[in-house]
C-alpha positions as CSV (number, residue, x, y, z in Angstrom):
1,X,10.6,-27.9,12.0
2,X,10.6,-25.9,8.9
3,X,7.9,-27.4,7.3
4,X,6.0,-27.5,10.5
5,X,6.1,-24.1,9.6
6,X,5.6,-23.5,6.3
7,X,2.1,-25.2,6.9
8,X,1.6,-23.3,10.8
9,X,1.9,-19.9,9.5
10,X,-0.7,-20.0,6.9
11,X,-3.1,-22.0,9.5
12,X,-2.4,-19.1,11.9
13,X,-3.4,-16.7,9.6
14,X,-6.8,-18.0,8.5
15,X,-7.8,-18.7,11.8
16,X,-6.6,-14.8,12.3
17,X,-8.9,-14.1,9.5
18,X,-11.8,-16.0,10.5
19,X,-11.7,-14.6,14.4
20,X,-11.1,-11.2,13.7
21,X,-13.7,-11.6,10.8
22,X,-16.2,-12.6,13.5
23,X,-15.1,-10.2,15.9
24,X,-15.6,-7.2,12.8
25,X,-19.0,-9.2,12.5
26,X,-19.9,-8.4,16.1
27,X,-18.3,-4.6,16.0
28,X,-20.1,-3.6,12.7
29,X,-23.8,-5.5,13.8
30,X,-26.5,-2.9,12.5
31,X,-24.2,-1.7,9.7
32,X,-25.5,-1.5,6.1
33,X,-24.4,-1.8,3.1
34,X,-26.1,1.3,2.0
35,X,-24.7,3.2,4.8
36,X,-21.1,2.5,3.6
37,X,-22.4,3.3,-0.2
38,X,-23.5,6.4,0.8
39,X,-20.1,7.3,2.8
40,X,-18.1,6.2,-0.2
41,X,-20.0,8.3,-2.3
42,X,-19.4,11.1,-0.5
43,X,-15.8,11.8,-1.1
44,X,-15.1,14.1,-3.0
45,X,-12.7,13.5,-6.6
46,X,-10.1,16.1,-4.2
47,X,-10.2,13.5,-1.6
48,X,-9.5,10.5,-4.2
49,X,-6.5,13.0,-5.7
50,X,-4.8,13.0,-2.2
51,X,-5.5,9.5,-1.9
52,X,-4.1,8.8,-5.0
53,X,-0.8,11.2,-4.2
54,X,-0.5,9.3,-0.9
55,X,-0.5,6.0,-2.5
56,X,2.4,6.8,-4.9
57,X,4.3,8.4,-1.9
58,X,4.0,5.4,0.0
59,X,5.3,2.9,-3.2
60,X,7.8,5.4,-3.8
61,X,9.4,4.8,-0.1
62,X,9.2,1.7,-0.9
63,X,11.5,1.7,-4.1
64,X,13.7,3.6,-1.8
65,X,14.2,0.6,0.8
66,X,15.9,-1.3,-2.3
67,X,17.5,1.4,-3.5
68,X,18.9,1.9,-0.1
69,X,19.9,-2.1,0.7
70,X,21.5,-1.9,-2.9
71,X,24.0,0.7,-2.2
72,X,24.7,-1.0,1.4
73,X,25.8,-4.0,-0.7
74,X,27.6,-1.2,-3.0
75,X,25.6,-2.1,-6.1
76,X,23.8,0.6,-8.3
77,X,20.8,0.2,-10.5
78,X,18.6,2.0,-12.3
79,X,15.3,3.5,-10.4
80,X,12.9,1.9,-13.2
81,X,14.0,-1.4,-12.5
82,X,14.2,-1.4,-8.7
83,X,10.8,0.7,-8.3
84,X,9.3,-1.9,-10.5
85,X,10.5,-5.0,-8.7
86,X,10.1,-3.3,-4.9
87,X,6.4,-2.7,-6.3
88,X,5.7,-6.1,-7.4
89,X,7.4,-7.6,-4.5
90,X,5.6,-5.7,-2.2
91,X,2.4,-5.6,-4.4
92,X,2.8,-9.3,-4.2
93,X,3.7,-10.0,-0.2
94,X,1.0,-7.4,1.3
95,X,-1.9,-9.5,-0.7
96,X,-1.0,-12.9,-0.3
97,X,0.8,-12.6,3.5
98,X,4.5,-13.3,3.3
99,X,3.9,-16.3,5.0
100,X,3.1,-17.8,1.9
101,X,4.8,-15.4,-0.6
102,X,7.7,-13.8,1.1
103,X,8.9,-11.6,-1.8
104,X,12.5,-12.5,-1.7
105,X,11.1,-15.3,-4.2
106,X,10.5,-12.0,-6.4
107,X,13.5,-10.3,-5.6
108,X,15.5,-13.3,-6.5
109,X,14.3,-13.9,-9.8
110,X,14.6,-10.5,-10.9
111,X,18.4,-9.4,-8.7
112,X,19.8,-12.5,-10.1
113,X,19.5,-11.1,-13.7
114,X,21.4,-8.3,-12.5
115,X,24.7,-10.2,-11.1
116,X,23.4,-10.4,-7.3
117,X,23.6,-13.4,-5.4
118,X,21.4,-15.5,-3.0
119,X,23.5,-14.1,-0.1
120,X,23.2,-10.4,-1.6
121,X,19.4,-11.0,-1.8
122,X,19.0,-12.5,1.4
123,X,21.0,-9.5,2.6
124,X,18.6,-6.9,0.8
125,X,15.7,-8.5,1.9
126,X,16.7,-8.3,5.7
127,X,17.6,-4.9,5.5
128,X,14.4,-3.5,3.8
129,X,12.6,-5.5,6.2
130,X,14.5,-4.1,9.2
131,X,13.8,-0.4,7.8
132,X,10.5,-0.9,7.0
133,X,10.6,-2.2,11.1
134,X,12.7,1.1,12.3
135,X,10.1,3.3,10.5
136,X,7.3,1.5,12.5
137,X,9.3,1.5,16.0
138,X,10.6,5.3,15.2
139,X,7.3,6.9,14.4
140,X,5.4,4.3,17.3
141,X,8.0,6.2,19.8
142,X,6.9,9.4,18.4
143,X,2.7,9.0,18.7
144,X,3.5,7.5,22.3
145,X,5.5,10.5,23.5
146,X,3.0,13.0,21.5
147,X,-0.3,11.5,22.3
148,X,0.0,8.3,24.8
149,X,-3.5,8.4,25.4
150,X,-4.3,6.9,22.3
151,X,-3.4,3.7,23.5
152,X,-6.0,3.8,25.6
153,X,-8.6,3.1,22.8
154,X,-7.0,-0.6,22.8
155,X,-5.2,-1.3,26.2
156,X,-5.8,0.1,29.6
157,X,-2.8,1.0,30.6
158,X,-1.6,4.3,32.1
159,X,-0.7,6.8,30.4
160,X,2.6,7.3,31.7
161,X,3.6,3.3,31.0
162,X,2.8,4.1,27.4
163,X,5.5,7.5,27.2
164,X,7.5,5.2,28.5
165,X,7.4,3.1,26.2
166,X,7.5,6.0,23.8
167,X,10.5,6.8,24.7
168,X,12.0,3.2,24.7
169,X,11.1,3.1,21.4
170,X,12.9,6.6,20.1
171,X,16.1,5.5,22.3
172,X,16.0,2.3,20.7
173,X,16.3,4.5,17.2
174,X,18.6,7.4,18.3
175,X,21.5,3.9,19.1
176,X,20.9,2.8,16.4
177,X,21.7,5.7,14.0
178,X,24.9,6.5,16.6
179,X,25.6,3.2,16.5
180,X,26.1,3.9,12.4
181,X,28.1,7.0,13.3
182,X,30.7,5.8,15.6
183,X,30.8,2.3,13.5
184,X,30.3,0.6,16.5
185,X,30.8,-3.8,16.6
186,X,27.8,-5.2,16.0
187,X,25.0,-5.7,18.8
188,X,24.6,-9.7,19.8
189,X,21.0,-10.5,20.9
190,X,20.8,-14.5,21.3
191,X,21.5,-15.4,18.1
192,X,20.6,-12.2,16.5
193,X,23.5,-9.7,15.1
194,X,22.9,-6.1,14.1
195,X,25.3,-5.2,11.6
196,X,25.1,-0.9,11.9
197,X,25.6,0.3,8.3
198,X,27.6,3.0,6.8
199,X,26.3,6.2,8.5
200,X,25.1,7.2,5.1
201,X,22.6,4.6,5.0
202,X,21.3,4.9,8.1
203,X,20.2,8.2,7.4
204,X,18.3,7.4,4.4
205,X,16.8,5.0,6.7
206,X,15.7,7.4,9.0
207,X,14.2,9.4,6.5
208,X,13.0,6.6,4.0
209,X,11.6,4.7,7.3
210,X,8.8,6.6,8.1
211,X,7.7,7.6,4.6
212,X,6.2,4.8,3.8
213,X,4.0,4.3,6.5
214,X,3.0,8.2,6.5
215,X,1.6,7.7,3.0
216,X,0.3,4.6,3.7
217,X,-1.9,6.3,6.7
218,X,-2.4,9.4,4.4
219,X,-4.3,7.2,1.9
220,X,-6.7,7.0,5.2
221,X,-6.8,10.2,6.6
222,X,-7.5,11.6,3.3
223,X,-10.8,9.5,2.8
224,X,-12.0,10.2,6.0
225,X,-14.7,13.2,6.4
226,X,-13.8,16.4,7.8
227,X,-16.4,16.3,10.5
228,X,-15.0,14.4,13.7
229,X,-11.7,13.6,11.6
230,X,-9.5,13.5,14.7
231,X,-6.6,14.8,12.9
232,X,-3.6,13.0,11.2
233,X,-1.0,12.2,14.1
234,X,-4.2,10.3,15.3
235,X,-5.3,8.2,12.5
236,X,-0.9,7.3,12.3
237,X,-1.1,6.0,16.0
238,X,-4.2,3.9,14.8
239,X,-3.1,2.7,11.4
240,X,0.6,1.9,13.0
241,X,-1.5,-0.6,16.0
242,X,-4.0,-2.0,12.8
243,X,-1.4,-2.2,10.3
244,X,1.5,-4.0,13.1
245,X,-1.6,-6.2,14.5
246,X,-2.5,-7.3,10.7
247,X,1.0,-8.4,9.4
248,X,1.3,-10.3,13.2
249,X,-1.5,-12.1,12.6
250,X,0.0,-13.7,9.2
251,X,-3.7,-13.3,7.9
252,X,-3.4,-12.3,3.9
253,X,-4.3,-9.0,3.4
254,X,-4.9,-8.7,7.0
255,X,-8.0,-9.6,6.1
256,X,-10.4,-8.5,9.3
257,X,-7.4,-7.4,11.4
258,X,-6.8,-4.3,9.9
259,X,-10.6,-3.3,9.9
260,X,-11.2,-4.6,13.5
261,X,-8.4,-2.7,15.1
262,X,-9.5,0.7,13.2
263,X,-12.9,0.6,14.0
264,X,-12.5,-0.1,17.4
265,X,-9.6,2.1,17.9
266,X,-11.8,4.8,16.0
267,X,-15.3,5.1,18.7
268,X,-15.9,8.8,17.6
269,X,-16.4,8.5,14.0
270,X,-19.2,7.2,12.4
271,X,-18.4,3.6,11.3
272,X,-19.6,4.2,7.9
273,X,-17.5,6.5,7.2
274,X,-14.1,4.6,8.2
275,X,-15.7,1.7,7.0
276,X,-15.0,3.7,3.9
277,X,-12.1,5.0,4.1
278,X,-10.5,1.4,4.9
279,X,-11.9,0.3,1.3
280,X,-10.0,2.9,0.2
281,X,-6.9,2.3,1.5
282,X,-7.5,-1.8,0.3
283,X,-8.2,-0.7,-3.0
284,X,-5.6,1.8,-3.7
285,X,-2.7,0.4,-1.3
286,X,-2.9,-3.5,-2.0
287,X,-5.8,-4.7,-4.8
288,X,-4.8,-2.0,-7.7
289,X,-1.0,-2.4,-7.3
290,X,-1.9,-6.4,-7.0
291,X,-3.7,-6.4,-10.3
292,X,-0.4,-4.7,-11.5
293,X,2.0,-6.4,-10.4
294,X,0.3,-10.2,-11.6
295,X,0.5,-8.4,-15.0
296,X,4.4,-7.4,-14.6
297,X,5.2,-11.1,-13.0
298,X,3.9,-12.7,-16.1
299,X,5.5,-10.3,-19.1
300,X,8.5,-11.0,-17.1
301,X,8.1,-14.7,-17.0
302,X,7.1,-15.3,-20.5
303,X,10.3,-13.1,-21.4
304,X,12.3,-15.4,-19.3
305,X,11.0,-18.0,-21.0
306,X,11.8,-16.3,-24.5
307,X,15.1,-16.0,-24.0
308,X,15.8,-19.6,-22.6
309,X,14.2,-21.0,-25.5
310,X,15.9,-18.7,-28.1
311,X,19.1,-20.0,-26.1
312,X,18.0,-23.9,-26.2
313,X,17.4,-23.3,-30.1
314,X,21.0,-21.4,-30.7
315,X,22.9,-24.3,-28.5
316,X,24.6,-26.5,-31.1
């Protein structure tokens, strides 16, 4: 079944990136390139600043997941090393799907040198994945509640279904972080546990959580003009439904899925201009940090390999 799998999962996710490509196709017809030139031209080096200052925020909250799953397993290391393996891990994993690459591959290579084992890593990888989920389920709640007519732009349902859900979501969150207070057994769903940690890691979590995905939008909101610029709660609401629909699909990148679900879920603004702002957010957010983070993988490697062969050479 596995390796069913292993060869379903990237199948899903290039017929995601050929249908939604298509479906972009159809959404964007009478679109030029020149249009999107000109939009990317006008923002302003202010506008690239914030963008810029949004991106590092977002990486940062991402160091701070590891950071956080490290001390849960009650092991401290430095902040260079973890911020420069969570940013090659993720670097990695948001680019290539992590279908194919899930990071813990990463993770592993570079934990193990530190003393942790496979079912440490396995651990850390769990619990950064689950936070990076409670940040999307907590702030989801949160645009729901605020402004539940936003789903609307994607699904026709009432308005009062989607508070409800809203709400769902933010209750979900609030037993969760009691849950950690009163160190409560852990909640059995099928075959799925959930361990509550320490109360002190939960509310890093809480804070951590969110952060990520509010720079992550940011990088958005930023690029986007001032005139019809619906504000930033709305462009979260939208980027949460792009960014959730685009790592569902399994499609690398999210290739198409991203940019399909903004446009649409974006009517007022000219399509040029998020057009834009989505290149924006690819180039800062995931081909940048990619470039990096190939460069860190193979200084790493080739010191791996160093030290193996200085070994092999000092073995008697």
């Amino acid at each position: 079944m596995k390796r069913i799998l292993d060869f379903a999962w990237p199948a899903i996710g290039l017929a995601a990136v050929v249908f939604s490509g298509w479906l972009l196709y159809k959404e964007l017809a009478g679109l030029s390139a020149a249009d999107v030139m000109g939009s990317l031209k006008a923002i302003s080096w202010h506008q690239w600043l914030m963008c810029f200052a949004a991106t590092l925020l977002a990486y940062a909250a991402l160091a701070w997941y590891d950071r956080i799953a490290l001390l849960h397993l009650g092991h401290k290391l430095g902040w260079g090393f973890i911020s420069l393996v969570s940013f090659t891990t993720y670097a990695l994993s948001h680019n290539i799907g992590a279908s194919v690459f899930s990071g813990a591959m990463v993770r592993y290579r570079a934990y193990s040198t530190k003393g942790l084992t496979a079912a440490e890593i396995a651990v850390l990888v769990a619990l950064c994945s689950f936070t990076f989920a409670y940040g999307t389920i907590l702030l989801g709640g949160l645009v729901l509640v605020g402004e539940p007519e936003l789903v609307q732009r994607l699904f026709d349902i009432p308005i009062w279904t989607a508070r409800l859900i809203g709400f769902g979501m933010l209750g979900f969150c609030a037993l969760y972080i009691l849950g950690s207070w009163l160190n409560l057994p852990p909640l059995v769903i099928g075959k799925f546990k959930l361990f509550y940690p320490r109360i002190g890691i939960a509310g890093r979590q809480l804070i951590a959580a969110p952060m990520e995905l509010i720079g992550a939008a940011a990088i958005i909101y930023f690029a986007l003009p001032e005139a019809g610029n619906p504000g930033f709660f709305v462009v979260l609401g939208v980027f949460l439904a792009s960014f959730s629909a685009a790592l569902l699909s399994h499609a690398p990148g999210g290739l198409g899925v991203l940019e399909f679900v903004f446009v649409k879920a974006m009517p007022d603004m000219a399509k040029a201009d998020v057009v834009a702002a989505l290149l924006v957010f690819r180039l800062l957010y995931l081909l940048v940090p990619l470039a990096f983070s190939i460069v860190v993988v193979l200084l790493f490697e080739r010191q791996r390999l160093a030290e193996a062969l200085r070994g092999k050479a000092s073995a008697p």
